[in-house]
C-alpha positions in Angstrom: 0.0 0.0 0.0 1.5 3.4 -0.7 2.1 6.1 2.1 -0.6 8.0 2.8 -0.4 11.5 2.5 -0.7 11.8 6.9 2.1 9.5 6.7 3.8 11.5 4.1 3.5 15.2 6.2 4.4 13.3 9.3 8.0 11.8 7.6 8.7 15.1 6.2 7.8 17.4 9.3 10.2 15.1 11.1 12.9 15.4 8.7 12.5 19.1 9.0 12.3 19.7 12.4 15.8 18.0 13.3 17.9 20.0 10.3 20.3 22.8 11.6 19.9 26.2 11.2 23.0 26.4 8.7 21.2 23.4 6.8 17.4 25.3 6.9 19.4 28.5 5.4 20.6 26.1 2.4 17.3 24.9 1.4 16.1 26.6 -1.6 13.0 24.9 -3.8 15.4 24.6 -7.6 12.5 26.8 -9.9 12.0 24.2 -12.2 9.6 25.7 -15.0 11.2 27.8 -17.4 9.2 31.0 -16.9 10.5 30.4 -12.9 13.9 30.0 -14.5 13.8 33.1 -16.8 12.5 35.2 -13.8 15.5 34.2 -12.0 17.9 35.4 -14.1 16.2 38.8 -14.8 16.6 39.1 -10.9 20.2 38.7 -11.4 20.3 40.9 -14.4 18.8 43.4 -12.4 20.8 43.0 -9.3 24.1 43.0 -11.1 22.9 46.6 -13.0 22.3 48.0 -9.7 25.6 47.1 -8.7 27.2 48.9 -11.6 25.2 52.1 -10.9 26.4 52.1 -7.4 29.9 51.2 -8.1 30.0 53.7 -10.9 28.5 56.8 -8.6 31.0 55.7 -6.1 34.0 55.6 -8.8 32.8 58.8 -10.4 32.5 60.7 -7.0 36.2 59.5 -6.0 37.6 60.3 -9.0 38.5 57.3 -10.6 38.3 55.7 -13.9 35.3 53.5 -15.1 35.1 50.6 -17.6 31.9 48.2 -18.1 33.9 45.4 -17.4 35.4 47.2 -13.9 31.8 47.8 -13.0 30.5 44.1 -13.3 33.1 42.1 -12.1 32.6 43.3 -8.4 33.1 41.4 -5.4 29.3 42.2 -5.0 28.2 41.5 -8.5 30.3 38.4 -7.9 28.5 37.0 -4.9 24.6 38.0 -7.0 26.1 35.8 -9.8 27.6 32.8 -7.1 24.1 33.0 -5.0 22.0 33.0 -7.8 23.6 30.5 -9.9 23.6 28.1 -6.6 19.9 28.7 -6.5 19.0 27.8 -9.9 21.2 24.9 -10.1 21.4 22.8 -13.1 23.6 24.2 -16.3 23.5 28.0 -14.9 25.9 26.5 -11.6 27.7 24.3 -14.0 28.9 27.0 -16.3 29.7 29.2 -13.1 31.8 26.5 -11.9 33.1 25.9 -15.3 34.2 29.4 -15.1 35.9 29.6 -11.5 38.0 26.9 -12.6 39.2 27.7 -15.8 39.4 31.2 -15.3 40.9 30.8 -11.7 44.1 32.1 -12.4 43.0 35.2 -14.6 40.1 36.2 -12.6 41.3 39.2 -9.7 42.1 37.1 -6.5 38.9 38.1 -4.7 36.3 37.4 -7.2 38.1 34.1 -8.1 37.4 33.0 -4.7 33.9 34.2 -4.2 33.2 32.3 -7.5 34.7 29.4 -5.9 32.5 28.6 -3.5 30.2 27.2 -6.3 32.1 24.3 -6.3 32.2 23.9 -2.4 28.6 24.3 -2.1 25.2 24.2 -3.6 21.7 25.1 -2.1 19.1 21.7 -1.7 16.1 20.7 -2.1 13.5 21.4 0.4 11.8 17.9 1.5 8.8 18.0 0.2 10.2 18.7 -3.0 12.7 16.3 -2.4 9.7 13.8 -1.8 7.8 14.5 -4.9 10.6 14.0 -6.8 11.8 10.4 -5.6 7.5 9.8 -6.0 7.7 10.4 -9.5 10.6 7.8 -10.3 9.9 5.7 -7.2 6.0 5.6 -6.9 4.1 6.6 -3.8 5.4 3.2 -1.8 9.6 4.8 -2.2 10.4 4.4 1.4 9.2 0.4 1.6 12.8 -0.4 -0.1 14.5 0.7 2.4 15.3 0.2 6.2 16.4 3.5 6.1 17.0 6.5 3.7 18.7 10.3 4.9 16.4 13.0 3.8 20.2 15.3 4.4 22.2 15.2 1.4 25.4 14.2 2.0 26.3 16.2 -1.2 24.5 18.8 -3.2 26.2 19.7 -6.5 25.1 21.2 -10.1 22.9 19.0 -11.4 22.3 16.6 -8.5 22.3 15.9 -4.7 23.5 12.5 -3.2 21.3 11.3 -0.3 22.9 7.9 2.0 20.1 5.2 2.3 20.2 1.2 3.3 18.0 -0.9 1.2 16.0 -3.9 3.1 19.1 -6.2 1.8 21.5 -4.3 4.2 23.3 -2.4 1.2 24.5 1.1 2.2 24.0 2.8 -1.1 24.8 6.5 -2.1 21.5 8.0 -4.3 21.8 11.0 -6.1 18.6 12.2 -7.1 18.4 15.3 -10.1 17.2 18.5 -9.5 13.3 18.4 -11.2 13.4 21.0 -14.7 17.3 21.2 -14.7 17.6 18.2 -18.0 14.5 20.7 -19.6 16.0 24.0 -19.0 19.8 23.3 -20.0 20.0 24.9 -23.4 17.9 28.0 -22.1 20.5 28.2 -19.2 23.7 27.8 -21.0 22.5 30.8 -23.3 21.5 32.6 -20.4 24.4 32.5 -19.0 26.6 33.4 -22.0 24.6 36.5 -22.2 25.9 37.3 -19.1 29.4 36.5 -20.2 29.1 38.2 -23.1 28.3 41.2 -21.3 31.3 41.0 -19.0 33.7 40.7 -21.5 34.4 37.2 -21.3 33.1 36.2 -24.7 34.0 39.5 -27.0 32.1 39.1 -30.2 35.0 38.8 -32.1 34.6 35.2 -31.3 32.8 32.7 -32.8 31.0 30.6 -30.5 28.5 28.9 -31.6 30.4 25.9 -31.5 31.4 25.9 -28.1 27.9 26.4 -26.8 26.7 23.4 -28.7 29.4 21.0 -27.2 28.3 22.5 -23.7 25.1 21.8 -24.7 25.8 18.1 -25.5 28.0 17.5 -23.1 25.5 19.0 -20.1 22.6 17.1 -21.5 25.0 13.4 -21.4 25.6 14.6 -17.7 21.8 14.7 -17.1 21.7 11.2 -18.7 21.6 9.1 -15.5 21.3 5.9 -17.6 24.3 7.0 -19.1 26.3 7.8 -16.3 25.9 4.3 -14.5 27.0 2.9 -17.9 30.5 4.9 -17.9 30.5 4.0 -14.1 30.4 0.5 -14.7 33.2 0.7 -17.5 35.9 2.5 -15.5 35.6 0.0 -13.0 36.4 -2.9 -15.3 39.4 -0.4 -16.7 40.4 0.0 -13.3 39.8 -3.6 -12.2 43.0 -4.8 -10.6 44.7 -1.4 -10.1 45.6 -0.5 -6.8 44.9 3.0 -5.4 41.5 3.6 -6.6 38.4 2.4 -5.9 34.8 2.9 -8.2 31.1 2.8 -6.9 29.1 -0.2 -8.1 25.9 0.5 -9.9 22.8 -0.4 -8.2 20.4 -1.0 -11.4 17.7 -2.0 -9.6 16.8 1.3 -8.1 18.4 3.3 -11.1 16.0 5.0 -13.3 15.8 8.3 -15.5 16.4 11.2 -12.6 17.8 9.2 -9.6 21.7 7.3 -10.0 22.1 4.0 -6.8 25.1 2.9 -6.0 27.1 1.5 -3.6 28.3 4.3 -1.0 32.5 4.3 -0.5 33.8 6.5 2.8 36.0 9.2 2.1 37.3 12.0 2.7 37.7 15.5 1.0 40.5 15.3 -1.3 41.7 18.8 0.1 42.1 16.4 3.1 45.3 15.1 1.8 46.9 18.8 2.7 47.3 16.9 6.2 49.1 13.9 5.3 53.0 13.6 5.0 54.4 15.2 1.9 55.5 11.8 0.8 51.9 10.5 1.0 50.5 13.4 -0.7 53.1 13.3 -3.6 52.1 9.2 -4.2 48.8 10.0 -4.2 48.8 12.9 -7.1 51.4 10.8 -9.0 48.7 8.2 -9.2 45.7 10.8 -10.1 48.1 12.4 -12.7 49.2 8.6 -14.0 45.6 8.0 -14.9 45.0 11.1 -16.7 48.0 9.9 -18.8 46.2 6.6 -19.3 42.6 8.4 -19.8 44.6 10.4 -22.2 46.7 7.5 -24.4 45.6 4.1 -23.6 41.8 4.2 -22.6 40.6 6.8 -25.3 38.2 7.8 -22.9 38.1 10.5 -19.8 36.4 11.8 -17.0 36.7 15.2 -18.3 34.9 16.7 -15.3 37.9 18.3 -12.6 36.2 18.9 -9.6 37.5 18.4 -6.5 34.4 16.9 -5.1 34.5 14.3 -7.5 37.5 12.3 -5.7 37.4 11.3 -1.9 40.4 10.0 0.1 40.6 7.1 2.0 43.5 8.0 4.9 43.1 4.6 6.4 44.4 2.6 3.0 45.5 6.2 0.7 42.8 4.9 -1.4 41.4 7.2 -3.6 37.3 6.9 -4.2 36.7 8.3 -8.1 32.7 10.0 -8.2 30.5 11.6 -11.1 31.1 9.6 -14.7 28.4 12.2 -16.2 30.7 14.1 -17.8 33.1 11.0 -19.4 33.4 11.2 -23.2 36.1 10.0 -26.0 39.4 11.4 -26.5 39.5 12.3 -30.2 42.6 10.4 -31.5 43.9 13.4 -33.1 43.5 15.4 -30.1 45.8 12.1 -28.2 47.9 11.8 -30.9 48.6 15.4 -30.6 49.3 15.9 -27.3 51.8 12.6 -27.8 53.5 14.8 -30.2 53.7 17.8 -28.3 54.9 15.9 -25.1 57.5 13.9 -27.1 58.9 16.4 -28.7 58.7 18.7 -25.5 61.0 15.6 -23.4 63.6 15.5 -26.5 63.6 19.5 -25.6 63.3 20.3 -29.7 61.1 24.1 -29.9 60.6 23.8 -33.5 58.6 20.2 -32.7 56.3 21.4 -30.1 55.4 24.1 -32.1 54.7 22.3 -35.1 52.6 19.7 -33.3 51.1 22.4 -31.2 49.8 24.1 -34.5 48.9 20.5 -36.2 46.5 19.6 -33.0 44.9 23.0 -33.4 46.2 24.2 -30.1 47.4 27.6 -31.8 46.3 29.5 -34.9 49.7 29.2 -37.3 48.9 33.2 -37.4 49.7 33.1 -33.7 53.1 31.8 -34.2 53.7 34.1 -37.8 53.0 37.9 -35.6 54.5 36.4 -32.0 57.7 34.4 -32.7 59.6 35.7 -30.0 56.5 35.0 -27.4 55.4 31.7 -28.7 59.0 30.5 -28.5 59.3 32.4 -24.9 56.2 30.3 -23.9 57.4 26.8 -25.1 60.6 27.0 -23.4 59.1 27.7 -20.1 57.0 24.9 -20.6 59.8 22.8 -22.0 62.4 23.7 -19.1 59.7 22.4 -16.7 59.0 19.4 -18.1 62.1 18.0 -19.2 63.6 17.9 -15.9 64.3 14.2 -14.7 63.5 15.5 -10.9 59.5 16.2 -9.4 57.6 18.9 -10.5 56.9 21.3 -7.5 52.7 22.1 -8.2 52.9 24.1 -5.4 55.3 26.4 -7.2 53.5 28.4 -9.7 55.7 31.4 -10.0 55.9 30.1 -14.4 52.5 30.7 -14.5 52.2 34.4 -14.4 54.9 34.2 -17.3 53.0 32.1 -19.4 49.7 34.6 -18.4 51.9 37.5 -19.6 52.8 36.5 -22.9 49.1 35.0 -23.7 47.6 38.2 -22.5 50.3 40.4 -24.7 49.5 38.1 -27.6 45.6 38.1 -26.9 45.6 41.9 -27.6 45.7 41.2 -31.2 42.2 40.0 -32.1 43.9 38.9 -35.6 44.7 35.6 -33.3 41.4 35.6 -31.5 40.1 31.3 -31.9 38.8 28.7 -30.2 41.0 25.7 -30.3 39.0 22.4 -31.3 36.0 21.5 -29.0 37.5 18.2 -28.1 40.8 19.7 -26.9 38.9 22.2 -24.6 37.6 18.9 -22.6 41.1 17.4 -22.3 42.7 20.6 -21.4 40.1 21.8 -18.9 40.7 18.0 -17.5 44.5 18.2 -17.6 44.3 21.8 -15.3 42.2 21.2 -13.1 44.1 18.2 -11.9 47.1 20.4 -12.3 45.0 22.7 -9.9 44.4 20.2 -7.4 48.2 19.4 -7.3 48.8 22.9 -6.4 46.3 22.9 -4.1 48.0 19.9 -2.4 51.5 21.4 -2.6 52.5 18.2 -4.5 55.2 17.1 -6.0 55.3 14.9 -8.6 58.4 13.5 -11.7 55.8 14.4 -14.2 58.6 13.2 -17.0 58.7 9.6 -15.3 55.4 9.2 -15.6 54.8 10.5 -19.2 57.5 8.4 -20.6 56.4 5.7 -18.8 53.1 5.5 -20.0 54.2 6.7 -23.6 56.5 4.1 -24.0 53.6 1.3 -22.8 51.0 2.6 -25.5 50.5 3.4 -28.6 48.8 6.3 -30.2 45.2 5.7 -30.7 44.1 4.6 -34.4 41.9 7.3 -36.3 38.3 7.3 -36.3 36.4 5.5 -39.0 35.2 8.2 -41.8 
């Protein structure tokens, strides 16, 4: 018999009454029809233009200089985007957090870490919507298949939150359940959002991106794909099968469906965690995290393209590490493999006139780039060559090449004869192969990234080319 609806307001007035009152500030219903949606984002549009009207007055009344993009990337315009972003959830919070990643390092220091916290933190879902939702993929009877099942989420993210249950078999799984409207409303979000960008400055019109906003658009609606997910799941524990280090959740298909992902729940810890260990544990562990991007990238032909610090856990009893959220796994384009084996090749034989060639082959720079900026490009390769090619590990934590290499691509970005997206598929490596990089920095790691990229060089070969 399914709960009755007493039963139903009993369960969730219970649930309610014993949250804290940090947890009662995170609830937030996610608006879930499109005219809800759209109403959001005029609310930020509105707050952020008040923002620039009193950041202006106070600029203009002090004397100082004013530029559109000053005015909207504010520390208060900054925390209207973060808050309402969190709110909506879905491919608005993705893009944010797409953004506070990759733009970490050029973003000014304060905004960058107000931006931040999107990955840290999402809003939830209130119970009763919470409820309706698991009704809908459940049925009225959800809670009969389980001894037990944690209205708190023990995560809340873009596109999902992960609640712990124990079905009546005595398996402790991990649920995440999607936000309701968020699959629907993902093409009206990412252009939403762009508009935004476009407005700040990040997307001058100068470039072409059409492209890129349909690859988000794929790749956001695969992440939605639950079905999908589970599958990648599955295959990266059979890759991993045997190797020591990591472990993968195992897919509960039974309870799987459309809008809710079951699997077996792994302890863990934040990976930020690690910061505590011994160096020495800390350096093992990101060797091994940046050993299997080498493999994603040359052997598997598949990768989790998806950086997120929230997406590994650490296990400080066994230095396991758990691996989370196969939404966004998708193939490496061999050319885009093959090209980065190029580049890294020649990079480790320390020949310039290689990289560059490869580098321009694979797309990674406009030849144009390399005919008006010789003496930059070449600056730029040999930093990256003089770091790589030492036979000693790579300090993460020492970053002082970076504002180098930001120098010379800013000088160069000036001249919007070289403005171009690189191919779609290399954006998803590259986005994958920083952010880990991030995380090592974060963790103060070192790492002999040359050991490890001949290594697994020299135990693959490139990937053959895609049927025509």
């Amino acid at each position: 018999m399914p709960d009755s609806p007493d039963e139903d307001d009993r369960n969730i007035a219970e649930s309610e009454a014993n949250w804290t009152r940090e947890e009662r500030g995170r609830h937030r219903a996610v608006p879930s029809g499109r005219f809800s949606r759209v109403a959001s984002f005029s609310q930020l549009v509105g707050g952020v233009a008040g923002g620039m009207m009193a950041e202006g007055a106070r600029r203009i009344s002090s004397g100082e200089s004013i530029s559109a993009r000053d005015l909207i990337l504010t520390p208060g315009n900054a925390r209207r985007l973060a808050d309402r972003l969190s709110h909506l959830r879905g491919a608005a919070m993705k893009m944010g957090q797409m953004i506070s990643m990759d733009a970490g390092d050029f973003l000014p220091a304060e905004l960058s870490q107000i931006l931040a916290t999107l990955r840290d933190q999402a809003s939830f879902m209130p119970t009763r919507q919470l409820d309706k939702v698991l009704k809908e993929q459940w049925g009225n009877d959800w809670r009969r298949q389980f001894k037990w099942f944690n209205p708190r989420p023990i995560a809340a993210a873009s596109i999902g939150q992960v609640h712990k249950a124990m079905t009546r078999d005595g398996e402790e799984l991990a649920i995440k359940v999607q936000y309701p409207g968020v699959a629907k409303s993902i093409d009206s979000d990412v252009d939403n959002v762009m508009t935004l960008l476009r407005v700040a400055g990040f997307a001058p019109p100068e470039l072409e991106i059409d492209k890129l906003l349909a690859a988000a658009k794929k790749q956001l609606h695969e992440e939605a794909d639950y079905h999908r997910e589970g599958e990648q799941m599955e295959l990266y524990r059979k890759r991993l099968e045997g190797e020591p280090g990591f472990v993968v959740p195992l897919l509960h298909e039974g309870l799987t469906r459309e809008h809710i992902l079951a699997m077996s729940f792994e302890e863990g810890s934040s990976i930020e965690a690690l910061g505590e260990e011994t160096p020495e544990q800390r350096d093992a562990v990101m060797a091994r995290l940046m050993r299997l991007v080498a493999r994603e990238l040359f052997e598997f032909g598949v990768m989790q393209t998806d950086p997120n610090f929230a997406n590994y856990r650490y296990r400080r009893e066994t230095g396991e590490i758990v691996l989370l959220d196969f939404g966004a796994c998708r193939e490496v384009d061999p050319d885009v493999s093959n090209g980065y084996r190029r580049m890294l090749e020649a990079g480790l034989e320390g020949n310039r006139e290689e990289v560059l060639k490869a580098t321009i082959k694979s797309g990674f720079m406009m030849p144009i780039v390399a005919e008006k900026h010789p003496e930059r490009v070449n600056r730029m390769i040999d930093i990256v060559i003089n770091e790589m090619r030492e036979d000693k590990p790579f300090d993460f934590g020492d970053r002082a090449f970076v504002p180098l290499l930001r120098d010379e691509g800013y000088a160069i970005a000036q001249d919007k004869d070289t403005w171009a997206f690189p191919p779609i598929e290399t954006l998803f490596v590259q986005r994958k192969v920083s952010g880990t990089a991030l995380l090592g920095a974060r963790l103060k790691a070192q790492v002999n990234i040359r050991r490890i990229s001949e290594e697994v060089l020299g135990s693959t070969d490139p990937l053959p080319a895609r049927a025509a």
